[in-house]
C-alpha positions as CSV (number, residue, x, y, z in Angstrom):
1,X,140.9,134.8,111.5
2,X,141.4,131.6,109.4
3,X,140.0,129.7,112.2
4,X,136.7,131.7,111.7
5,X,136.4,131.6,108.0
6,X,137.1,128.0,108.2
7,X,134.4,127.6,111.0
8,X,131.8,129.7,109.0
9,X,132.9,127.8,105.8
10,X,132.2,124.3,107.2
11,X,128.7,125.8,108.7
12,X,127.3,126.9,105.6
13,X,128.0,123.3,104.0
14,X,126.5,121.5,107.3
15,X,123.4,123.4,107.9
16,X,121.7,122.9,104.8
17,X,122.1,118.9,104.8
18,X,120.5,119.3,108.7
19,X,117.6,121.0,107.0
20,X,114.0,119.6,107.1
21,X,112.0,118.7,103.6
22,X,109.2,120.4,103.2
23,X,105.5,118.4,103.9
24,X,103.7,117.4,100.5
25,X,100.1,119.2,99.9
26,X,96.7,116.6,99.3
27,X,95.1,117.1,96.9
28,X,91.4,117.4,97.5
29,X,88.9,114.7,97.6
30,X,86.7,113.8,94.8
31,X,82.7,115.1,95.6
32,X,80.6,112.2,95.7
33,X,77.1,112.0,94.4
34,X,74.3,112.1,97.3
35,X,71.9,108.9,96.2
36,X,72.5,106.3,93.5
37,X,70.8,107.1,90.4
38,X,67.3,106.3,90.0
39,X,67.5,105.0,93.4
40,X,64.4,104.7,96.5
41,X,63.9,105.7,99.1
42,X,63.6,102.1,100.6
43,X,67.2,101.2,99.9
44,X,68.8,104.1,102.0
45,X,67.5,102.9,105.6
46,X,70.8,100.5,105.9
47,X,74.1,99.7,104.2
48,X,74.7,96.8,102.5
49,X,76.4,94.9,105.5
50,X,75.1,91.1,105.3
51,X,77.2,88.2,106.3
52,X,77.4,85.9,103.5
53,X,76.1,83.1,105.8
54,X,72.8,84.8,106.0
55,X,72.3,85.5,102.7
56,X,73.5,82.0,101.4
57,X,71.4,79.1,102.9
58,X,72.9,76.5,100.4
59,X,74.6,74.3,103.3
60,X,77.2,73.3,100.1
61,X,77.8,76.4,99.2
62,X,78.4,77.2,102.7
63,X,80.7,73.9,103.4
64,X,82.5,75.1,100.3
65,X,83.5,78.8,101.5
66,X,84.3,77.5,105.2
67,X,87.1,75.1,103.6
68,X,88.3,77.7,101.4
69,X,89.0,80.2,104.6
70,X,90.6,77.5,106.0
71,X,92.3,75.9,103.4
72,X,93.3,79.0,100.1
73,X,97.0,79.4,100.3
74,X,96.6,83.2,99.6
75,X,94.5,83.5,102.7
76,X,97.1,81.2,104.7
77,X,100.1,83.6,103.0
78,X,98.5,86.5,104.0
79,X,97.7,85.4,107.9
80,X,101.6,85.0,107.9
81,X,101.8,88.7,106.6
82,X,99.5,89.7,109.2
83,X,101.6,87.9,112.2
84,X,104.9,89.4,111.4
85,X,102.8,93.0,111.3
86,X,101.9,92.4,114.8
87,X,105.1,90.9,115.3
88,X,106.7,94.5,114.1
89,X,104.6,96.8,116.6
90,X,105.9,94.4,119.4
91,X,109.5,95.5,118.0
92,X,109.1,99.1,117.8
93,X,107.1,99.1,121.0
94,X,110.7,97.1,122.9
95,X,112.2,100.5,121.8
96,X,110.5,102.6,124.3
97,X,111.9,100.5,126.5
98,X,116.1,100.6,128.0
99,X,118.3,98.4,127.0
100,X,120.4,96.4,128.9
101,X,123.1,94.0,127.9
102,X,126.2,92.1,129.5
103,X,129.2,91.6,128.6
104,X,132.0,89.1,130.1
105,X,135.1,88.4,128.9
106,X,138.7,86.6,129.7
107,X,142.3,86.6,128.8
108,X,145.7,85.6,129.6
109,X,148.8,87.4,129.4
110,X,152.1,85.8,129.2
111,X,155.9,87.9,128.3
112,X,158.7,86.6,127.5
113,X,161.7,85.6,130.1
114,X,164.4,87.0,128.2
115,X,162.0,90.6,127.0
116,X,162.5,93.9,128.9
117,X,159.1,93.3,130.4
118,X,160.1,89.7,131.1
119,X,163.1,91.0,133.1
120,X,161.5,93.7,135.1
121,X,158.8,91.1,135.9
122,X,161.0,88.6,137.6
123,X,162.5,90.5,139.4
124,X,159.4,92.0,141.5
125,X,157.5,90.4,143.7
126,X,153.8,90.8,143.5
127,X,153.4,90.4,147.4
128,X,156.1,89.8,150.2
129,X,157.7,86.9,149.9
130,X,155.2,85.4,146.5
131,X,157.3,86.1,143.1
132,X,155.3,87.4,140.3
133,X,153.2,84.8,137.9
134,X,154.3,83.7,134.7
135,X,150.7,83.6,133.0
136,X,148.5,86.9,134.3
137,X,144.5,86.6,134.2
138,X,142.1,89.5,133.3
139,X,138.6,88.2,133.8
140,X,135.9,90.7,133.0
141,X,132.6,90.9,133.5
142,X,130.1,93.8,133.3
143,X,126.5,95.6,132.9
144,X,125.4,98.3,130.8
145,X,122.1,100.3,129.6
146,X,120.6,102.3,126.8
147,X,117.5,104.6,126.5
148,X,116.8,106.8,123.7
149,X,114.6,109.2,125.1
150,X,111.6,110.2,122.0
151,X,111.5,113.7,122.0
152,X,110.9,113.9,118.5
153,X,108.1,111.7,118.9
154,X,110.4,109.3,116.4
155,X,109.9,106.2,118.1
156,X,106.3,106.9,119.4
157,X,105.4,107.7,115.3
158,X,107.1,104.8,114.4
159,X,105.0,102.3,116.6
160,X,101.6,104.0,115.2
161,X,103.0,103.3,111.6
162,X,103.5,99.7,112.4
163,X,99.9,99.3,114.3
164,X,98.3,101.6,111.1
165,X,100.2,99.1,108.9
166,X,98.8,95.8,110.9
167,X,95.3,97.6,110.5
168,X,95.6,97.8,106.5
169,X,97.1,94.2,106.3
170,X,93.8,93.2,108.3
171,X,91.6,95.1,106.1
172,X,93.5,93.5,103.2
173,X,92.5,90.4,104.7
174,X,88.9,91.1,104.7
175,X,89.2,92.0,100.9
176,X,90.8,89.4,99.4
177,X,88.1,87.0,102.0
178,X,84.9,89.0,99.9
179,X,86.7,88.7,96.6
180,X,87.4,84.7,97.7
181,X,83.7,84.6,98.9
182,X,82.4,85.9,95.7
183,X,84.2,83.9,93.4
184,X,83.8,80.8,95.2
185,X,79.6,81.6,95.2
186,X,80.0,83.4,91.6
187,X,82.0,79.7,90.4
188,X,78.7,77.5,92.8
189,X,75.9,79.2,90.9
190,X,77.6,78.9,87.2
191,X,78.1,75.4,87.9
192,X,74.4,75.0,89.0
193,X,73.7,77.1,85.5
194,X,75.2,74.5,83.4
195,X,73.6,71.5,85.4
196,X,70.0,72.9,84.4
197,X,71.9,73.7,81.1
198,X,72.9,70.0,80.8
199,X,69.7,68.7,81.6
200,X,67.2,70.7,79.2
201,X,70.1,69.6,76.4
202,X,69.6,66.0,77.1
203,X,65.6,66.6,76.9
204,X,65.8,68.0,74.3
205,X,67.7,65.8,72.4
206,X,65.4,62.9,73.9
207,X,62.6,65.0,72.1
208,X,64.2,65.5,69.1
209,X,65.7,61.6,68.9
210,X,61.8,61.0,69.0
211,X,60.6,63.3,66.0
212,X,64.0,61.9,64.2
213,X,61.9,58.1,64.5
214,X,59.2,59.5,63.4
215,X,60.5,61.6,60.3
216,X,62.6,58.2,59.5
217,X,59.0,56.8,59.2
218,X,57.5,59.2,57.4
219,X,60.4,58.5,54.8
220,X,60.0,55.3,54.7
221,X,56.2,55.5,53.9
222,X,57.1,58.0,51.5
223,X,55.2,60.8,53.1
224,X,59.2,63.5,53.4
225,X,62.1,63.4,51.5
226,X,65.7,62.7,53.1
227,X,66.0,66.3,53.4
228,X,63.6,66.3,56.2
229,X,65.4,63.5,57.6
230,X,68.8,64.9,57.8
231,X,67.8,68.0,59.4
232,X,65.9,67.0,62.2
233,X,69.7,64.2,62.3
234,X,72.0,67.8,62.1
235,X,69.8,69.3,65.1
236,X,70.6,66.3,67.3
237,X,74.1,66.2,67.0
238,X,74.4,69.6,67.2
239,X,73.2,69.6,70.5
240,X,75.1,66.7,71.1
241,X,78.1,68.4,70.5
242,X,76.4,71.5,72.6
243,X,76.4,68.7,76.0
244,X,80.6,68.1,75.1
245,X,81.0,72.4,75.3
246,X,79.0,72.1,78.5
247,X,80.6,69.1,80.4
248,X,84.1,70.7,79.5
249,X,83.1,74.0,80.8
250,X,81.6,72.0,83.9
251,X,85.3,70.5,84.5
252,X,87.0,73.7,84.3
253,X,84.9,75.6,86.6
254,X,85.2,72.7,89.1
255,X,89.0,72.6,89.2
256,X,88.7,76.2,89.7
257,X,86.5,75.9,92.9
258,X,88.9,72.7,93.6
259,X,92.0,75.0,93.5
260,X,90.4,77.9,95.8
261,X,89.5,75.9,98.3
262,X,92.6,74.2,98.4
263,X,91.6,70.4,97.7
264,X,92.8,68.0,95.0
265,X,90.4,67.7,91.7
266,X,87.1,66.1,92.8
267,X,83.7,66.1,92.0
268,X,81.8,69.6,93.5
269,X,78.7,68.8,95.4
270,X,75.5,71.0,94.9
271,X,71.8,71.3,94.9
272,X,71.3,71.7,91.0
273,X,67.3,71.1,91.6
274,X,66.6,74.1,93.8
275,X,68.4,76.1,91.5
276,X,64.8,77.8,89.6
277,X,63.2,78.1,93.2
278,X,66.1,80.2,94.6
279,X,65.4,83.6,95.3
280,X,67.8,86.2,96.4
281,X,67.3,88.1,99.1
282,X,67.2,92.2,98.8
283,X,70.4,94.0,99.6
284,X,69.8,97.8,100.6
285,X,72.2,99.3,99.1
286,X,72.7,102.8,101.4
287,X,74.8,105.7,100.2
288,X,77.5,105.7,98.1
289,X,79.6,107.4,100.9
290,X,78.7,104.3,103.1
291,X,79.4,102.1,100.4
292,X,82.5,103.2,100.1
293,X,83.1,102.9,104.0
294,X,82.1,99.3,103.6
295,X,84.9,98.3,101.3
296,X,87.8,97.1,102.9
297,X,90.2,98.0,99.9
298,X,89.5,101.5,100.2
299,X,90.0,101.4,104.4
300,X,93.2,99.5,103.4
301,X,94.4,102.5,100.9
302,X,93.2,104.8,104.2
303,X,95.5,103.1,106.6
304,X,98.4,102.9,104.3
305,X,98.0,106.7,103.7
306,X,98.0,107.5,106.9
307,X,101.2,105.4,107.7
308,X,102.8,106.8,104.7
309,X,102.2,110.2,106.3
310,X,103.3,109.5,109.4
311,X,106.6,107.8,108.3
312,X,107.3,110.6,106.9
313,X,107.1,112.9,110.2
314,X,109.5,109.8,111.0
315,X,111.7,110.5,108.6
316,X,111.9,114.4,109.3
317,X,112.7,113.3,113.4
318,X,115.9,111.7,111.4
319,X,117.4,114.7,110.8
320,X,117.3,116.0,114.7
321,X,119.8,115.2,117.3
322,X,118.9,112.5,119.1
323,X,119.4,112.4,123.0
324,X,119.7,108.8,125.2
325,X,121.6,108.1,128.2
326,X,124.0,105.5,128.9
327,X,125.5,103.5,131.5
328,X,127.7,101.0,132.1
């Protein structure tokens, strides 16, 4: 009768620890609006999917992306990421398969002459007529094998997490390339910017250096008072001191480009001329529901959801038995 009560006792504090959580709800999606507002028909044929080497035909521009794929440190940091990913769903596929190991091993055994063993070993004889060895060898050697077999589908759920999480490190890949690509062409252009900026300073200070000789002049012949003189002098140096604000701004923005592409400060080369005849091409934008299928952040957050989910159901196999055979 104790027996029982103790059994029952040791049941009721088992079973609830073997118990299974319960899944969490979702919560429902956000609607999404069915055009953009204000938006024609004309921009709903196609989604915005253009390669940036089409729409950028500025062969700089161009040369200054391709070394920054090949050269950014985040990109390089996150291609190492991206191999040890696949490197993971090679690991969780080897446990489908059995394992097999060997083993080998060696030892020797030697008692003491004046022990009890000692004794009763000297005098036998381990074959007619050939006395019993001081030192005894055990040499062993051996196979064995393993295989958990998935019925919980825990290892099988397990290698679709890892491949889900491979798919979201790619797609994180794709989204920090746009954001690099954007930046690097944002950076190109506001360079370009403040080259035409540069230039229309120095003209104008050219013209204004001019009317400054001739006010000087006019002083001189009595025709304006120094007043006249020292304003046209205040607006020269003011944009002189306009073309130091630029050039600085110039030099940061290149070191920025110099630092995403992955090279040591230099001069950035570009095309500052074509800059006003430059005319970007037309993007259709689609739907917002493709827009937001475009964006690899957002398929990123999908695949990470969905092996979130599924790691879960992992998680849940964790606290069923588990059945493998072994041999050896």
């Amino acid at each position: 009768m104790n027996k029982t009560a103790l059994l029952l006792g040791w049941l009721v504090v088992i079973l609830p620890a073997c118990s299974i959580p319960r899944l969490t709800t979702r919560v429902p999606d956000a609607p999404l609006p069915a055009v953009y507002p204000g938006q024609s028909t004309d921009t709903i044929g196609q989604t915005a999917r253009v390669n940036w080497r089409d729409y950028f035909d500025d062969p700089n521009l161009t040369g200054l992306i391709d070394t920054a794929l090949a050269n950014n440190k985040e990109v390089n940091i996150l291609l190492q990421r991206i191999a040890m990913a696949r490197n993971e769903i090679l690991s969780r596929q080897g446990e489908y398969q059995p394992f097999v190991g060997a083993g080998a091993g060696a030892d020797v055994d030697k008692v003491g002459r004046y022990t009890r063993n000692g004794a009763v070993e000297e005098g036998l004889d381990i074959a007619e007529g050939k006395a019993f060895p001081e030192f005894l060898t055990n040499l062993q050697l051996g196979l064995f094998a393993s295989w958990e077999l998935d019925v919980w589908h825990k290892l099988r759920n397990a290698q679709e997490v890892a491949s889900r999480e491979y798919l979201a490190s790619m797609e994180g890949r794709n989204f920090l390339i746009t954001n690099l690509v954007a930046e690097i062409a944002h950076s190109y252009y506001e360079l370009v910017t403040l080259d035409n900026q540069l230039d229309n300073l120095e003209q104008n200070i050219a013209i204004q250096q001019d009317a400054l000789n001739v006010v000087n002049l006019l002083q001189q012949a009595g025709r304006v008072t120094s007043l006249a003189v020292k304003r046209f002098q205040a607006e020269v140096e003011k944009n002189q001191s306009r073309i130091f604000d630029v050039r600085q701004q110039i030099a940061e923005i290149e070191n920025r480009v110099n630092f995403l592409t992955g090279r040591t400060p230099q001069p950035v080369a570009r095309q500052s001329d074509r800059f006003l005849d430059w005319v970007a091409p037309t993007i259709r934008t689609g739907l917002p529901s493709q827009l937001l299928a475009n964006r690899p952040d957002i398929r990123q957050a999908e695949l990470e959801l969905s092996a979130a989910n599924l790691d879960i159901q992992v998680a849940r196999a964790e606290f069923l038995p588990s059945f493998g055979l072994n041999a050896g």
